[in-house]
C-alpha positions, 0 to 999 in steps of 0.5 A: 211114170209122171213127166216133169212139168214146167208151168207159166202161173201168170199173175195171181188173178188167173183162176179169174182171167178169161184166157187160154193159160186158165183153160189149158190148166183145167184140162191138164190135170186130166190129161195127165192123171192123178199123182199119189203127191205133187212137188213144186218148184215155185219162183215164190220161194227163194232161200239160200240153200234148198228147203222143202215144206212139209206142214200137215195141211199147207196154208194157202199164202197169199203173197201179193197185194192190191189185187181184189178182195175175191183172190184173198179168200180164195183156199187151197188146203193140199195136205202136206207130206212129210214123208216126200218131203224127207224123200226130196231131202235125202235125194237132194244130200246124196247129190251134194245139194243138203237141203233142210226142211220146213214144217210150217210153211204153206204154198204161194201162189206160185203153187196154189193157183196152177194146182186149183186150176190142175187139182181143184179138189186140193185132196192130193198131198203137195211138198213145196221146193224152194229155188235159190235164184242167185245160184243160176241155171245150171244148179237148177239142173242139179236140183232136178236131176237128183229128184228124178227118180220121184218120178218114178214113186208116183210123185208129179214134179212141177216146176212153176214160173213164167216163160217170160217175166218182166212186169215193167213191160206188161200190157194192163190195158183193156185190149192188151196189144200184140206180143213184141217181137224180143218176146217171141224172138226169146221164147222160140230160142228157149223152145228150139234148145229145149226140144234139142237137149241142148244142156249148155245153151240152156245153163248159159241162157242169159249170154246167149239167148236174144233179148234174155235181159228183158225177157227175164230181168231175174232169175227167179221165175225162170229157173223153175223151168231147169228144175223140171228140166233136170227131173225130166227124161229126154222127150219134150213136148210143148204143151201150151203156148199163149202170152197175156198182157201182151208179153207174159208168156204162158208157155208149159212143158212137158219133160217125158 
C-alpha cells in the first residue's frame, strides 16, 4: 500500500531551479515505488463541485505566462485513466461528495511539474481531483477520506500545493533573504497538528494557526494537503523541508 503524499509544486520554474525541493523530488519517485495509476489533488484546479479528469492521454497545460519560452515546451504526456477516474467518482458518491467527470481535461502545472521531477518517463496513467477551495478544510478531509481505499488498489494519491503561499511576499531577488519568522512560526504549528492527528486544529487552521492569513491569503494551495490528509493512514512523516524565494515553503508529507 502507497501512502498519501502531499507535495509543495512551487512555482512553474521548478524543473529548472537549482534548489532542494527539485532535488528531493527526483529522489522521491524512487523511494516510493512505481504505482499502477496516480491521483492528484492540484490547487489548479477549482470547481464548484468535485471533477475528476479522464482524457486518453492528458494534455499538458501550461497555466501560467511570462515565464521562459523553455517552460512552454516542456510535455508531460501521462495516459489518463478512465477506469480511476470512474473508481474515484463512484468512491466519492458513496461519501455523499457526487462528482462528475471530465473527459478532456489534461493536467496543470500543479500536477505536471512534481510528476516530471517524481515520473520522468510520463508512462504511468495520471487522473486528476479538482479542489473546491470555497468549501474549506474540513471537505477536503472528506474528499480523502472517501479515496481512501485506492490506496489499497495500487493507486498513489497526492495531493499538490504549497505549504505557504503568498506570492506578494516572495523573495525574487538573486540571493533571496532568510525565511520570516510568521513563515516558520505558521509552518511548525501546521508540522507539530500533523504529526499529533490533530483533526480539529487542522479543519479550523485559518482561527488557529499563527499568522495563517499571510501564510495562506487563499484556500486554494493549501486544501490539497487535507485532501492527502484524509486519504492517508495514522503515520506522518515529514519528507522534506526547504523554503525558495525566501518564504514559499517547499515542505512534503507523507501520510502511512
Amino acid at each position: 500500500m502507497f501512502p498519501s503524499l502531499f507535495v509543495s509544486h512551487g512555482a512553474p520554474t521548478l524543473p529548472f531551479d537549482d534548489c532542494p525541493a527539485r532535488e528531493f523530488l527526483k529522489s522521491l519517485g524512487r523511494e516510493i515505488g512505481r504505482p499502477k495509476s496516480i491521483l492528484v489533488a492540484s490547487a489548479h484546479w477549482d470547481t464548484s463541485t468535485p471533477l475528476v479528469n479522464a482524457p486518453p492521454v492528458n494534455a499538458t497545460i501550461h497555466d501560467f505566462r511570462g515565464f521562459p519560452e523553455a517552460l512552454y515546451k516542456l510535455s508531460y504526456p501521462a495516459p489518463g485513466d478512465l477506469r480511476l477516474a470512474e473508481r474515484a467518482a463512484s468512491l466519492l458518491g458513496t461519501a455523499g461528495l457526487p462528482a462528475g467527470i471530465d473527459r478532456t481535461r489534461g493536467l496543470d502545472h500543479g500536477a505536471w511539474v512534481p510528476l516530471m521531477l517524481m515520473y520522468p518517463d510520463a508512462d504511468i496513467p495520471v487522473t486528476q481531483l479538482s479542489i473546491q477551495s470555497g468549501q474549506g478544510a474540513h471537505h477536503h478531509v472528506a474528499l480523502g477520506r472517501a479515496l481512501a481505499p485506492l490506496r489499497d488498489e495500487g493507486v498513489l494519491v497526492i495531493g499538490s500545493g504549497s505549504f505557504t503561499h503568498n506570492l506578494r511576499a516572495l523573495d525574487r531577488g538573486a540571493d533571496a533573504g532568510a525565511e520570516p519568522a510568521w513563515s516558520i512560526e505558521f509552518c511548525d504549528w501546521i508540522h507539530e497538528k500533523l504529526i499529533a492527528r490533530d483533526d480539529t486544529a487542522l479543519a479550523q487552521y485559518r482561527a488557529q494557526a499563527p499568522h495563517a492569513a499571510i501564510a495562506q491569503p487563499s484556500d486554494d494551495h493549501f486544501v490539497p494537503l487535507h485532501v492527502a490528509y484524509g486519504a492517508g493512514g495514522r503515520e506522518v512523516r515529514r519528507l522534506h523541508r526547504s523554503a525558495t524565494f525566501g518564504s514559499l515553503r517547499m515542505d512534503a508529507y507523507a501520510f502511512g
